[in-house]
Phi, psi and omega in degrees: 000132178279124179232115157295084213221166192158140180265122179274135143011143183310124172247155170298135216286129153307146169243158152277148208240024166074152160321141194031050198053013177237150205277081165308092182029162182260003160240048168240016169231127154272042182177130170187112173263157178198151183014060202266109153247155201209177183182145160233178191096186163229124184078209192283314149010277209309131186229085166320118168245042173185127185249111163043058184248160163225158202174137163235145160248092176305161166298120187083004170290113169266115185229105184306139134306111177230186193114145186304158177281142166096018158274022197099001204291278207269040163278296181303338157317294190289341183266353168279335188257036180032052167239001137225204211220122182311134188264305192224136190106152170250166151201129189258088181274097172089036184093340185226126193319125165294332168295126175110338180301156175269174183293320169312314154338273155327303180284358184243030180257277201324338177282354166261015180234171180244135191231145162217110178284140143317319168267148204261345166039058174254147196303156162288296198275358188255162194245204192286311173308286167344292178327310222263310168306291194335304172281352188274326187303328158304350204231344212173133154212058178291090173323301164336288186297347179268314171340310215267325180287316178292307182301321176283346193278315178315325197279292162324310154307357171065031178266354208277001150299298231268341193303324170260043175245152200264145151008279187321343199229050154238141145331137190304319175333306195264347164267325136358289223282332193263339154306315167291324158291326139351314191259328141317327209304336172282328180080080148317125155276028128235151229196130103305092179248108164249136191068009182337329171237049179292331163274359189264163136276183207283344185275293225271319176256021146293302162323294187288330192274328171315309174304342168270348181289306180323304170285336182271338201260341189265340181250357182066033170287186182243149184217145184200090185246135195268131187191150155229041173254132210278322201272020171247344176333312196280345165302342185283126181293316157288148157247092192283152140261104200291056187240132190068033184069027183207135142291103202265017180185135193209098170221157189291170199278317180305295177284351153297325192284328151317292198326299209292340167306308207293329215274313168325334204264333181302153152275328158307277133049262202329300174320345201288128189276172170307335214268302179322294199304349185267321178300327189256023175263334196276342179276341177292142157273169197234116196241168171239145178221122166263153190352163183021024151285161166264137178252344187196128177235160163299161196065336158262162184292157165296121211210008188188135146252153219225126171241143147264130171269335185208172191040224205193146195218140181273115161273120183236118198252138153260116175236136206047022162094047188219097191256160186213135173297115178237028145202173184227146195212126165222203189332132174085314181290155187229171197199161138115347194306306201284329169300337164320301197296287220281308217093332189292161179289172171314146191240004188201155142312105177229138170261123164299134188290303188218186168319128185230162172230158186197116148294160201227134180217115188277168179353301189277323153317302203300313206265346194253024135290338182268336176287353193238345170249085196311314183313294175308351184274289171296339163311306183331286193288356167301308183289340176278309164321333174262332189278007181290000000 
């Protein structure tokens, strides 16, 4: 069977490439990690949990974070929010490096950041109001403007019954909700949230984090909340993903959706209920080739499969020290299936004709859409069957 197909050569992990595909600057990100490791222990001890990880957070972004627990999410949370102290690696928070800082350093990092905890770590003896002022009395103390800045954020969060009641007698929600004003009262240009509605319910933590999107798109903060709540996805302009200590995929919420539109028009595709097609649009990267690149050689395993997205790809089969063109593949066509399927190596060559874009879905990914979908499986062995 001929499969227009090939793995290239170690190509470099996509990265995001910023608004309007282009790579911005460092001051259009409040957050940009590169070759970040981490370890806790000593000795034999000693346990790595962060591997080589990069990551950026544009300005005005809101990005979820996800991955199984103990993948690292939130060790990575805390050295971005200067609450430990970088070991290996870089990560740069408002423009200023973080490796190296003293601890006195560190705390005035922090004071440009906003924290939202799973445990909500609100004072006991202080009532809502209190909590929430405490932190603006760092910055100002204009009684007033703290007056007025508490009470609306309290109000907004559906608290403004609730301002003067102390902890105990609030509801796990409603001590959330005051944590989160908390963490507003300054207008941070960055927000750390981990788990932020783990107490709420499904109304209340819809509500809250859209009020945090809210903020972030009107003070142009950056927001980067660790969650495992599924039903909040769509709020993100991003979804980073985790696992083992590596962010192994980090994509937009927008160009997923783009994705799962374009993915619609395949007949391989199609069969796909809405819900599969957004999960494997949400898995795809997005890769770039410039012209007479290999996107896949022959003879090697299989590792991907490819939709183009933008330009045209050459298929080249070598046989007897002879190679020959046996196809041209353009928009919407895919390649890359049958060695997925088979195991066997790659049976062709493929190149990009000109500048190309190729959605990309790896192996594991690859097998467990066929495991959860019979349709798509047989659309497979249909298409592989007509091109033998």
């Amino acid at each position: 069977m001929l499969e227009p197909a090939v793995s290239s050569p170690p190509h470099p992990a996509p990265r995001h490439r910023g608004k309007h595909g282009q790579s911005p600057d460092d001051e259009a990100f409040t957050v940009r990690v590169s070759g970040l490791n981490h370890s806790f222990g000593q000795g034999e001890l000693r346990k790595q949990v962060l591997f080589d990880n990069g990551l950026e957070l544009g300005r005005g972004e809101i990005v979820i974070m996800t991955g199984p627990s103990g993948s690292g999410k939130t060790t990575l949370l805390t050295l971005i929010g200067a609450l430990r102290s970088i070991q290996d690696g870089s990560i740069r928070v408002l423009g200023r490096e973080l490796k190296g800082l003293s601890s006195r350093q560190l705390v005035e990092v922090r004071r440009d950041v906003g924290f939202i905890f799973q445990a909500h770590n609100l004072f006991e003896s202080l009532t809502a109001f209190q909590n929430v002022s405490m932190a603006m009395e760092l910055k100002t103390s204009d009684r007033g403007a703290i007056q007025e800045r508490v009470e609306g954020l309290l109000g907004t969060l559906g608290l403004g019954h609730r301002v003067h009641y102390k902890p105990e007698a609030l509801s796990g929600g409603q001590k959330q909700r005051v944590a989160i004003a908390r963490a507003l009262a300054n207008e941070p240009r960055l927000i750390l949230a981990d788990e932020p509605t783990a107490a709420l319910d499904r109304e209340s933590g819809r509500d809250v984090v859209v009020l945090l999107r809210k903020f972030a798109k009107e003070q142009g903060a950056t927001i980067l909340i660790v969650t495992h709540d599924n039903r909040i996805l769509d709020v993100a302009d991003r979804i980073v993903n985790m696992v083992d200590g590596r962010v192994i995929s980090d994509v937009s919420v927008a160009e997923s959706a783009n994705i799962a539109e374009f993915l619609r028009k395949s007949p391989l595709f199609a069969s796909l209920s809405a819900n599969t097609l957004a999960d494997v649009a949400d898995k795809m990267a997005l890769e770039e080739y410039p012209a007479g690149a290999e996107i896949i050689r022959q003879g090697e395993a299989g590792d991907k499969l490819y939709v183009i997205r933008s330009g045209s790809a050459l298929v080249e089969v070598s046989e007897n020290g002879q190679t020959r063109q046996v196809a041209k593949l353009s928009v919407g066509d895919f390649f890359g299936e049958a060695a997925l399927l088979s195991g066997e190596p790659r049976n062709a060559t493929v190149r990009a004709a000109e500048d190309a874009e190729m959605y990309s879905l790896g192996k594991e990914d690859f097998k467990r859409v066929i495991d959860s979908s019979p349709p798509f499986r047989d659309e497979l062995r249909r298409v592989l069957f007509s091109r033998q």
